[in-house]
N, CA, C and O atoms as a printed pandas DataFrame, in Angstrom:
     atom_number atom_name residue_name chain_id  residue_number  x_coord  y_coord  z_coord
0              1         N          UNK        A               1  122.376  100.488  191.324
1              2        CA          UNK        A               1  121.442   99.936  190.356
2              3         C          UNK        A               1  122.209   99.667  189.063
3              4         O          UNK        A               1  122.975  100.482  188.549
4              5         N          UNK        A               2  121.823   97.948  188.386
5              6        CA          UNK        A               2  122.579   98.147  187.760
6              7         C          UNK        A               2  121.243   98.036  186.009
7              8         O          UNK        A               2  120.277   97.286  185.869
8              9         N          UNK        A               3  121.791   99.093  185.024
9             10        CA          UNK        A               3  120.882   99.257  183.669
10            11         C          UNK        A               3  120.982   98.230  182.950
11            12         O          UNK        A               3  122.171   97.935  182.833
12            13         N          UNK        A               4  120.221   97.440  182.332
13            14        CA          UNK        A               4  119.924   96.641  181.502
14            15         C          UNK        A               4  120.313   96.942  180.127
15            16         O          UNK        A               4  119.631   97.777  179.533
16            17         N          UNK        A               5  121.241   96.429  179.558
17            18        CA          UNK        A               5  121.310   96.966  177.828
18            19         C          UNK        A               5  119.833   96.937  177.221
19            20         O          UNK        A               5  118.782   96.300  177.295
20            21         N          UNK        A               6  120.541   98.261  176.436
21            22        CA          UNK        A               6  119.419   98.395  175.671
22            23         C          UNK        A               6  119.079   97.268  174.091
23            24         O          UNK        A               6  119.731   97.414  173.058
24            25         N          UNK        A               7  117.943   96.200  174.248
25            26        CA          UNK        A               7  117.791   95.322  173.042
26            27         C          UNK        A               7  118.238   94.334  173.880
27            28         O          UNK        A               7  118.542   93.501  173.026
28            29         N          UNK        A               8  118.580   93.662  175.250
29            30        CA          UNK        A               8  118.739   92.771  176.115
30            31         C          UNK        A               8  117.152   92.394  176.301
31            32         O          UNK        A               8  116.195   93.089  175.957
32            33         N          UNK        A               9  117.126   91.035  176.972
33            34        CA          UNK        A               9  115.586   90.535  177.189
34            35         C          UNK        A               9  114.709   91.465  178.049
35            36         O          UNK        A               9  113.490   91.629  178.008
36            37         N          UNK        A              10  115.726   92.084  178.910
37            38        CA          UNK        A              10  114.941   93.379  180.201
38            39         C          UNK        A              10  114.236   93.952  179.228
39            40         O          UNK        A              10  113.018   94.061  179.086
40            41         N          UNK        A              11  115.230   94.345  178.498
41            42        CA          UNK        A              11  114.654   95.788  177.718
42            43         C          UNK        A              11  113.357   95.443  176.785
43            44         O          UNK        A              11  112.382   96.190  176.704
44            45         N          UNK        A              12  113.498   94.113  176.044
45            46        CA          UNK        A              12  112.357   94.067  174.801
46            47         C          UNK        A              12  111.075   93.201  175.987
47            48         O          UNK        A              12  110.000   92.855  175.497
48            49         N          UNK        A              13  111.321   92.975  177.295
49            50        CA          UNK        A              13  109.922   92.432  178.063
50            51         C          UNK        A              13  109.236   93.886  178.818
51            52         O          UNK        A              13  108.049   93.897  179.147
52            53         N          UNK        A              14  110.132   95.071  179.036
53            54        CA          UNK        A              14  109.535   96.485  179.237
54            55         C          UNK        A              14  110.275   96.464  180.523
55            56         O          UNK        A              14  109.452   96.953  181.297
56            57         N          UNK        A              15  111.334   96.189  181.207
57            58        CA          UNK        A              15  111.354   96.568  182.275
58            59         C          UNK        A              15  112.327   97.959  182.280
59            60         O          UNK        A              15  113.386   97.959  181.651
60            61         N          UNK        A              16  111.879   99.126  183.036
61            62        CA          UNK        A              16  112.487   99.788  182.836
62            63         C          UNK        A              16  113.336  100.572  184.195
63            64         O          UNK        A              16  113.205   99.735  185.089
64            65         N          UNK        A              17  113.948  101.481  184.649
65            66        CA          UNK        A              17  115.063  101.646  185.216
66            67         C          UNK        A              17  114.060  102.356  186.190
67            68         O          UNK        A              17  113.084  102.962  185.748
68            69         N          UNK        A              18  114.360  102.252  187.678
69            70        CA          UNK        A              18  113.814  102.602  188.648
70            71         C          UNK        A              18  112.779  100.676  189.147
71            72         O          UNK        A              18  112.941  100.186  190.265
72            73         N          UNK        A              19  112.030  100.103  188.266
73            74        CA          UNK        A              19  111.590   98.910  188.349
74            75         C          UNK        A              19  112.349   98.154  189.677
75            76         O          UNK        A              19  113.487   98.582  189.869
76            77         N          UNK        A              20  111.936   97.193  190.534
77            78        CA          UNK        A              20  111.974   96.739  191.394
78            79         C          UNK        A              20  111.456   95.539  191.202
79            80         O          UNK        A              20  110.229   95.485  191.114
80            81         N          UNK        A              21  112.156   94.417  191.102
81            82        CA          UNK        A              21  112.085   93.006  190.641
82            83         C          UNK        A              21  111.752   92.640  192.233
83            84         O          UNK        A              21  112.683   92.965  192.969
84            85         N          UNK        A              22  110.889   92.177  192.756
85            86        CA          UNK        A              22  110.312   91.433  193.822
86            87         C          UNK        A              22  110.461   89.934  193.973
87            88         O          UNK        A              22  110.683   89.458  195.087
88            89         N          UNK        A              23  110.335   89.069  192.756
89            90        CA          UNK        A              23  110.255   87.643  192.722
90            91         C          UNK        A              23  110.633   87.370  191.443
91            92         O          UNK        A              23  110.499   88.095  190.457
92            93         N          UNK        A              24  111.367   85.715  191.550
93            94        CA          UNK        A              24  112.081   85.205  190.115
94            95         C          UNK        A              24  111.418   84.187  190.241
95            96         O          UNK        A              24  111.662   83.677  191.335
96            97         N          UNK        A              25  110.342   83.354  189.387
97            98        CA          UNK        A              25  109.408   82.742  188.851
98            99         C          UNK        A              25  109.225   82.165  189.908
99           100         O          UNK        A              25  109.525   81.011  190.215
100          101         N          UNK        A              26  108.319   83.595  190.973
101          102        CA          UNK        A              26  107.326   83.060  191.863
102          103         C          UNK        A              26  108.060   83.000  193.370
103          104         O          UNK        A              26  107.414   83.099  194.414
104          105         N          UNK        A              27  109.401   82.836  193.321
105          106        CA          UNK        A              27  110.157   82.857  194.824
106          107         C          UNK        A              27  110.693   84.390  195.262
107          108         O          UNK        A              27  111.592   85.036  194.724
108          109         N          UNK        A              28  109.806   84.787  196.479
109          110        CA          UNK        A              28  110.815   86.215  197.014
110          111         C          UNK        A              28  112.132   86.120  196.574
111          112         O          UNK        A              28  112.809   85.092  196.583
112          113         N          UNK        A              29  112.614   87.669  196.035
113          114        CA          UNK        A              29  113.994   87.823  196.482
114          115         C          UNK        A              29  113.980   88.250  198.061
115          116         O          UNK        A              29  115.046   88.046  198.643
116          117         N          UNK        A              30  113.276   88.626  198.573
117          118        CA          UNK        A              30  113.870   89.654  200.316
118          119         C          UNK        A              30  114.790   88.709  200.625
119          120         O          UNK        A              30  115.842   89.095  201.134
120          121         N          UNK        A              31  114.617   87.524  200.421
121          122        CA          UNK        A              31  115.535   87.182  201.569
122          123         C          UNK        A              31  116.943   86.056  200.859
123          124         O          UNK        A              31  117.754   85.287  201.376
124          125         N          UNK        A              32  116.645   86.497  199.447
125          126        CA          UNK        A              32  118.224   86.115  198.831
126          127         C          UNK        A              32  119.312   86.977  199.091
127          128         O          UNK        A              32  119.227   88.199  199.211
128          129         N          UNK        A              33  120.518   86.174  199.188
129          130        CA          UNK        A              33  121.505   86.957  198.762
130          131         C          UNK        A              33  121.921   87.809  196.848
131          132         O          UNK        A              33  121.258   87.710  195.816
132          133         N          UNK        A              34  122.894   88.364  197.036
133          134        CA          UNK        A              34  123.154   88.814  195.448
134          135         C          UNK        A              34  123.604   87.919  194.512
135          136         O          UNK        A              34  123.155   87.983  193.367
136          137         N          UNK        A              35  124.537   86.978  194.858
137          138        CA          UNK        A              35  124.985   85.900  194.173
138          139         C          UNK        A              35  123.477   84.389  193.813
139          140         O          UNK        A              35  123.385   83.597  192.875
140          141         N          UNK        A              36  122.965   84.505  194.515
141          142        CA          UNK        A              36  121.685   83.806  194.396
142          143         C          UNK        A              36  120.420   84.469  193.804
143          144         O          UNK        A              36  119.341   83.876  193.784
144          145         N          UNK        A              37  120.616   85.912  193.248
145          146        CA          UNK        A              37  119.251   86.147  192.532
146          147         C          UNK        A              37  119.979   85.762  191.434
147          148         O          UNK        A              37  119.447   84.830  190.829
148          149         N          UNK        A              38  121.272   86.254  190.849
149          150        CA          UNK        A              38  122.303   86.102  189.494
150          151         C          UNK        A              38  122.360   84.785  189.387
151          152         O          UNK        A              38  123.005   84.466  188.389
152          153         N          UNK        A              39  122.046   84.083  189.859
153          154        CA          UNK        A              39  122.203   82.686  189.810
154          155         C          UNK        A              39  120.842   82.387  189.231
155          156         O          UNK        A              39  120.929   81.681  188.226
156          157         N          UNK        A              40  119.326   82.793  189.648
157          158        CA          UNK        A              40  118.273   82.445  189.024
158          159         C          UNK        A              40  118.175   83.179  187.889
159          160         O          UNK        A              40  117.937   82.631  186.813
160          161         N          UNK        A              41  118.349   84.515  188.004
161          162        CA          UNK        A              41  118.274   84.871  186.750
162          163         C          UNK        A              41  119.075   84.381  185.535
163          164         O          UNK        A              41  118.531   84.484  184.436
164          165         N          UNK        A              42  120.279   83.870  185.613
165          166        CA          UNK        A              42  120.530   83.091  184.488
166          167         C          UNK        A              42  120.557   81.781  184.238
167          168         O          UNK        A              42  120.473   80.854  185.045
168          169         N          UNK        A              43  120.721   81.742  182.700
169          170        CA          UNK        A              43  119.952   80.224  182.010
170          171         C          UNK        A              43  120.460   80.235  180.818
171          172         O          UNK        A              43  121.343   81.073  180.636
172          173         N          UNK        A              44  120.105   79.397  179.730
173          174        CA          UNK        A              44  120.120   79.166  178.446
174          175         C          UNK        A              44  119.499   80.256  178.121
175          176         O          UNK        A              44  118.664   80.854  178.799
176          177         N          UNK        A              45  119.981   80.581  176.867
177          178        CA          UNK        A              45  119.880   81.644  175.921
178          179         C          UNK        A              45  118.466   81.220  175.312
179          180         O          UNK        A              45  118.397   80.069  174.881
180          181         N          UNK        A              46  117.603   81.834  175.251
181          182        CA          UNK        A              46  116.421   81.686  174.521
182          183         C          UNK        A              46  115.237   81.233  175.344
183          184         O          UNK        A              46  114.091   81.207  174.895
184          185         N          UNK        A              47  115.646   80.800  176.845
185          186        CA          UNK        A              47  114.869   80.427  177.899
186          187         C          UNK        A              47  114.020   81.459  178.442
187          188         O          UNK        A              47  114.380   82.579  178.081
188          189         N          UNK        A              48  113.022   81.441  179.185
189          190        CA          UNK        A              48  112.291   82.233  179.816
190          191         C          UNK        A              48  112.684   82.452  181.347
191          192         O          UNK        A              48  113.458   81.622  181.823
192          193         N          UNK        A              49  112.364   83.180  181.925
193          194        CA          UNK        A              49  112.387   83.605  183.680
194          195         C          UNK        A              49  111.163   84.611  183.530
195          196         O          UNK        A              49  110.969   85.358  182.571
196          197         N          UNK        A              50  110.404   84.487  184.630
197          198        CA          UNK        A              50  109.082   85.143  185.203
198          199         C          UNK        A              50  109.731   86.085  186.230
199          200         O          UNK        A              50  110.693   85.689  186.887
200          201         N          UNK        A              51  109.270   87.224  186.373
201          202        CA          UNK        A              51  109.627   88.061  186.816
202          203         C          UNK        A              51  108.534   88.956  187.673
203          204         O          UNK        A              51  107.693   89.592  187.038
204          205         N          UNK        A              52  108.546   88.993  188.785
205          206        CA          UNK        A              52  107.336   90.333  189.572
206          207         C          UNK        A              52  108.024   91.229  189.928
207          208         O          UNK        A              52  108.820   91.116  190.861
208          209         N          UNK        A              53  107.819   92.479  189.136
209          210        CA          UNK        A              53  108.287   93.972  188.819
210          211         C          UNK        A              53  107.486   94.911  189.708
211          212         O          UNK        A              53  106.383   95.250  189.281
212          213         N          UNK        A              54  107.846   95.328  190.763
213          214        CA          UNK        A              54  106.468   96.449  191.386
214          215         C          UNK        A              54  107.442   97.784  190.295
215          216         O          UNK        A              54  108.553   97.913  189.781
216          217         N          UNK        A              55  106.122   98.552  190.422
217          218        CA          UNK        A              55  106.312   99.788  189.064
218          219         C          UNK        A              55  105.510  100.825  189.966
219          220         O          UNK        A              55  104.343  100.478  190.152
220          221         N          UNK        A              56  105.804  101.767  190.436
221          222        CA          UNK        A              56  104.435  103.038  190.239
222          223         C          UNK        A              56  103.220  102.451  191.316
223          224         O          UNK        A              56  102.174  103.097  191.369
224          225         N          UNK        A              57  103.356  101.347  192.082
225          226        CA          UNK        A              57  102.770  101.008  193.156
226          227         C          UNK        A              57  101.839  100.360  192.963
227          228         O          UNK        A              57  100.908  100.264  193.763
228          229         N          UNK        A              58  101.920   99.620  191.544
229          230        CA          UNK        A              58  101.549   98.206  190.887
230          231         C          UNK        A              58  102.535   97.420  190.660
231          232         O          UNK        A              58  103.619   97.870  190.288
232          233         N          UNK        A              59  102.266   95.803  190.892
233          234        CA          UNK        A              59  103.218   94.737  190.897
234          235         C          UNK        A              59  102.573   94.089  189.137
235          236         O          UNK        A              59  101.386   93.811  188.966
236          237         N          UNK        A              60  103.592   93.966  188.074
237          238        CA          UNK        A              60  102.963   93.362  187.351
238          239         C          UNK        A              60  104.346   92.145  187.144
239          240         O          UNK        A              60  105.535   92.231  187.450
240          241         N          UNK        A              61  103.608   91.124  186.541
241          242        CA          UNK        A              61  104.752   89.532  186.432
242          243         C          UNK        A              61  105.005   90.156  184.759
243          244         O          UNK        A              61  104.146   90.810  184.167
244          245         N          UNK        A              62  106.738   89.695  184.016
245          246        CA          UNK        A              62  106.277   89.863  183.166
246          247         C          UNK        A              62  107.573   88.533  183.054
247          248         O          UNK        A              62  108.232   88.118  184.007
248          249         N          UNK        A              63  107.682   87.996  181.410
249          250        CA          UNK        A              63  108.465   86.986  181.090
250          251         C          UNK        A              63  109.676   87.847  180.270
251          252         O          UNK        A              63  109.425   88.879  179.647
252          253         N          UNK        A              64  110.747   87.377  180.354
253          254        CA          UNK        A              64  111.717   87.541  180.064
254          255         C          UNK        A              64  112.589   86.628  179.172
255          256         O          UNK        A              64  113.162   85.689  179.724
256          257         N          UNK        A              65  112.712   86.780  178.096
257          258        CA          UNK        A              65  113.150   85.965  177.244
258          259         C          UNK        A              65  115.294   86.215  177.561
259          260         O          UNK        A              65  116.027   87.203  177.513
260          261         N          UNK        A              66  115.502   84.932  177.817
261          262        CA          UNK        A              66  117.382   85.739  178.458
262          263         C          UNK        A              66  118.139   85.256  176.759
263          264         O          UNK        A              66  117.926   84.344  175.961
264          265         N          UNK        A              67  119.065   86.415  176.812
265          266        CA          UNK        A              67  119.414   86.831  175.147
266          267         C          UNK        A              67  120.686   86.551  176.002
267          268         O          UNK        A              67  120.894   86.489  177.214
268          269         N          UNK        A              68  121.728   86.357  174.490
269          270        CA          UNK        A              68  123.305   86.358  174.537
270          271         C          UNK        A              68  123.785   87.542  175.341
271          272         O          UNK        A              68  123.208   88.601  175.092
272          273         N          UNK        A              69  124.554   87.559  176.087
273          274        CA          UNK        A              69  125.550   89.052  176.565
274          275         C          UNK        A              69  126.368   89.182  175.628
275          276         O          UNK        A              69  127.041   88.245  175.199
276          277         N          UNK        A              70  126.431   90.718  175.057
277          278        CA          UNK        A              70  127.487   91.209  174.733
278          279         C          UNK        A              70  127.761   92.498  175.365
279          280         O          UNK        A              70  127.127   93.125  176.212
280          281         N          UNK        A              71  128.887   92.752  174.736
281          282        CA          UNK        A              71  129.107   94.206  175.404
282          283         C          UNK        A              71  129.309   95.214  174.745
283          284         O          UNK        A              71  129.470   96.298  175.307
């Protein structure tokens, strides 16, 4: 598993560690590879991605605003 910086878009849309990302705006992951979810999940800086998070044995969608990487 890999942690989301803390003050990254994960972090200020609530997703938090244990979370289970199910779908990237609306398409299963089950049946992506790893190089193809990293591929949807990134974009322009300031862009959005939709996200379905199962949590605690509720699925909630939330938006994700994608911020600069630093390290």
């Amino acid at each position: 598993m890999v942690e989301a910086p803390a003050g990254g878009g994960a972090d200020l849309a609530g997703i938090r560690a244990n979370d289970v990302i199910i779908a990237i705006n609306g398409a299963s992951v089950r049946e992506l590879d790893y190089q193809t979810i990293v591929e949807r999940l990134r974009g322009p800086v300031g862009s959005t991605v939709q996200l379905d998070v199962f949590r605690k044995g509720e699925v909630n969608t939330v938006a994700v605003m994608r911020q600069a990487y630093t390290k």
